[in-house]
N, C-alpha and C positions, 0 to 999 in steps of 0.2 A: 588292737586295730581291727581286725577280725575275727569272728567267732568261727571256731574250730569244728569239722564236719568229719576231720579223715581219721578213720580210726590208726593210720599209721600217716609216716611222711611218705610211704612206699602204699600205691594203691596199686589193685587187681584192673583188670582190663574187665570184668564180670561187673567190678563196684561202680570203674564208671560208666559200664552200660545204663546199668539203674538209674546213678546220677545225672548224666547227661542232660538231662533237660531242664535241671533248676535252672532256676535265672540269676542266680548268685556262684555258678560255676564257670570259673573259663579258664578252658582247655590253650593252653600253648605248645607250637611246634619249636623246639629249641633245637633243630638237627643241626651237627657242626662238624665237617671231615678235615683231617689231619692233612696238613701242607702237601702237596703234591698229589693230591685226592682228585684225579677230573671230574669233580662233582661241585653241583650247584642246588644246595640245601633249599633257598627258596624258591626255586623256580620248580623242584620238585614237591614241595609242598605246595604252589599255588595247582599242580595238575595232581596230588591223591594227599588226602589229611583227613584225620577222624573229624567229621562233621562240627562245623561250627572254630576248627581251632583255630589260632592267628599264629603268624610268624615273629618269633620273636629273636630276630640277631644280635647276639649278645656279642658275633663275632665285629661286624661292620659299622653297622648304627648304636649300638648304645653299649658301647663302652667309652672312657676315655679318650680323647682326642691330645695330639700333640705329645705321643707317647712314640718308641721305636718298638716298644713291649707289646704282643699283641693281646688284642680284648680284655686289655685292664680297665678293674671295676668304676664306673665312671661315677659323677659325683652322684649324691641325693639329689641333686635340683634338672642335672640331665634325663638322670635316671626316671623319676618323678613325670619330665615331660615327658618321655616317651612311651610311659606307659598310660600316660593320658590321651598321646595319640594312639596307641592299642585299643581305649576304652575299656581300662582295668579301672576298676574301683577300687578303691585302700579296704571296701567288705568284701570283697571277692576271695572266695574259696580257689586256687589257683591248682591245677595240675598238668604237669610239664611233662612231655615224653620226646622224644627223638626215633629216628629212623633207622637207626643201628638197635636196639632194644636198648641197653642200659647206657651209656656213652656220654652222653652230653648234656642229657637233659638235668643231673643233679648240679652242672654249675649255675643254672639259672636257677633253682631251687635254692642255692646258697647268696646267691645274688639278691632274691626277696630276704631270706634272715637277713642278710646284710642290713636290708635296710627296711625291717622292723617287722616284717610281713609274716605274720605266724602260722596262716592258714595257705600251706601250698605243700605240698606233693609229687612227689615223681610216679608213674603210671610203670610199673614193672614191666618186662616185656616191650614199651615201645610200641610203636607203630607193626613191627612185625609180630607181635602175642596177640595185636587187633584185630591185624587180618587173617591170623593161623583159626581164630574161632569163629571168622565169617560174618564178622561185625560189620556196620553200614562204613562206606568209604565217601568220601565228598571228593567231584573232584571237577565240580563248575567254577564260576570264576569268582573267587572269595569274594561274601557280601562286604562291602563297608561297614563301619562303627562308628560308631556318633562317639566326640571324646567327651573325655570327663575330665575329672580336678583331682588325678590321684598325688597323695604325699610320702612318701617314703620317709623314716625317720630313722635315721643313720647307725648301726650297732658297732663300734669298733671293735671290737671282743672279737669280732667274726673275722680278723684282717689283721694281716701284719706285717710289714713290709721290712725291706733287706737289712737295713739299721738295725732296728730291733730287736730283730731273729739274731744276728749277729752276735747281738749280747745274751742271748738264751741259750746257746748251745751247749751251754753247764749246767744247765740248771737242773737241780735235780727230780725237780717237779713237772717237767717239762721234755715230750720226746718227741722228736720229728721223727715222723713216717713221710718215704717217699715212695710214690705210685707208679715211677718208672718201671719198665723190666727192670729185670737183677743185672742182666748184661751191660747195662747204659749206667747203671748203682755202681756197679763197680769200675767199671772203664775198660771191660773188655768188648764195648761194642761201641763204636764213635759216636758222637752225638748228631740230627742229623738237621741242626742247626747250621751254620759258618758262623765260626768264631766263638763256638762255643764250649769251653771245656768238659773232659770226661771225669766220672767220679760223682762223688757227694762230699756231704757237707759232713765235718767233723762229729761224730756220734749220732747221726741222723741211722736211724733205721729200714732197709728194705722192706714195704708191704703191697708190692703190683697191684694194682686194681684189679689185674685179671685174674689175681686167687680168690676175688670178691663175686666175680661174676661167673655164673655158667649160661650158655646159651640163651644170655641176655636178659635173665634174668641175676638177681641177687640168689646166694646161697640162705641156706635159714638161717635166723637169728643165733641160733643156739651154735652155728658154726661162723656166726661172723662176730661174736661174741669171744669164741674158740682164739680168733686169729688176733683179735684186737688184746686178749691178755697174754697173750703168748708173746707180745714186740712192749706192752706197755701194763704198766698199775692203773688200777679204778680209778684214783681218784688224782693223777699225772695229766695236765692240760695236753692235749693232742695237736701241733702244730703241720697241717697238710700240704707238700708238696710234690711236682710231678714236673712236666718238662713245660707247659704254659698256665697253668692253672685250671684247665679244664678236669682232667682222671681224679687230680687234687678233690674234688668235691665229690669224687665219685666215693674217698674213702672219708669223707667228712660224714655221706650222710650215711653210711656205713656205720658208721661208730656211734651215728644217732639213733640208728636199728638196735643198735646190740648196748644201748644205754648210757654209752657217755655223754657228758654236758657242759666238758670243758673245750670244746674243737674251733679251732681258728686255723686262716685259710693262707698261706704264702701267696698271694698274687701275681707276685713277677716269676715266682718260681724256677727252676734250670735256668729255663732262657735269659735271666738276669742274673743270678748267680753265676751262673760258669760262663759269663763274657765280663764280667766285671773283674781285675785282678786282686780288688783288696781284698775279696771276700776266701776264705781258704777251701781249699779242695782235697782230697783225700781219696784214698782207690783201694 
């Protein structure tokens, strides 16, 4: 669908200085704060964002509709329009960051693989690695964009919902890693859902996102490499969950850093797990 520019799915805040001004580049803000956050991600981006980037809410507008589950992945044909009202092209080179440094921006990252989009990128460091090296700041009143006709083209591989996983949790081939803390993994720390149970899922694995991350940035390959054979085998399909499916992508594109290629995404993640009772739990 797109020809390929980034020499990783993780780019440098340096690379897109350089980059920045193609015409075949565009920058997304994807910033998304955890429930009870007093923060308003777009309205902070339309007053400071790296020059030129658009807002992309994966939490409110373009996810699924008619769901209790939040910002679940919505269809190819939603999805599709709205990033025709972005004025994304299906050739767009895409690189997403967020305003926490590493945090949110890889679930829109896994949003395009979802749906076929090969050339996009997460911006290491975020918004705050931007500004720590003095880079330009934008912070007039976002220009308009002319839309386009983008198409998104559906990858199930990237997805898999509570049924399914359900029947996976034997399988030998196959390990769940979850990106909660260890505390909320095991059920010595309440979940901070309502109605949501503590624990995990039968032989699912602890691997926090935050042993992935240091000061917002990702650790090196060779240490996130370290982490990912230490919980799983090379060549064991990687199935990611976390308490909404956001962290989840944080260690999808993790495991895409340190070379695996079998990674699929729990979408409903905790929050539909540990409120449904047919599914089993364990502490």
């Amino acid at each position: 669908m797109s020809e390929k520019i980034f020499p990783s799915p993780l780019v440098s805040v340096q690379w897109l200085a350089e980059q920045i001004e193609r015409s075949d580049i565009v920058v997304l803000d994807a910033s998304w704060f955890l429930p009870g956050v007093e923060r308003n991600p777009e309205q902070e981006w339309s007053e400071k964002r790296i020059p030129g980037a658009r807002f992309f809410d994966f939490d409110k507008k373009i996810a699924a509709p008619d769901t209790e589950l939040p910002h679940m992945l919505p269809s190819s044909t939603l999805f599709s329009q709205a990033c025709s009202e972005l004025g994304i092209k299906t050739s767009d080179n895409i690189v997403v960051y967020d305003s926490q440094g590493l945090f949110s921006a890889p679930r829109v990252w896994w949003m395009f693989r979802v749906m076929g989009h090969q050339s996009v990128a997460v911006l290491d460091g975020g918004l705050p690695a931007w500004e720590k090296v003095g880079l330009p700041i934008e912070s007039q009143e976002p220009e308009q964009v002319a839309q386009t006709d983008y198409k998104g083209d559906y990858q199930p591989q990237w997805v898999i919902d509570a049924d399914t996983l359900s029947t996976q949790l034997d399988a030998l081939d196959t390990v769940v890693l979850d990106a909660r803390p260890a505390a909320r993994f095991y059920g010595t720390q309440p979940e901070p859902r309502e109605g949501v149970r503590s624990g995990h899922m039968p032989n699912a694995k602890s691997l926090p996102f935050s042993q992935l991350v240091k000061d917002g940035h990702f650790i090196s390959v060779e240490q996130l490499t370290k982490r990912f054979d230490a919980v799983s085998a090379p060549e064991q399909r990687l199935i990611f969950s976390c308490g909404s499916g956001v962290t989840a992508c944080v260690l999808a594109l993790a495991a895409e850093l340190a070379g695996r290629d079998k990674l699929t995404v729990y979408d409903g993640s905790w929050t539909e797990w540990g409120r449904v009772l047919k599914y089993p739990v364990v502490q």
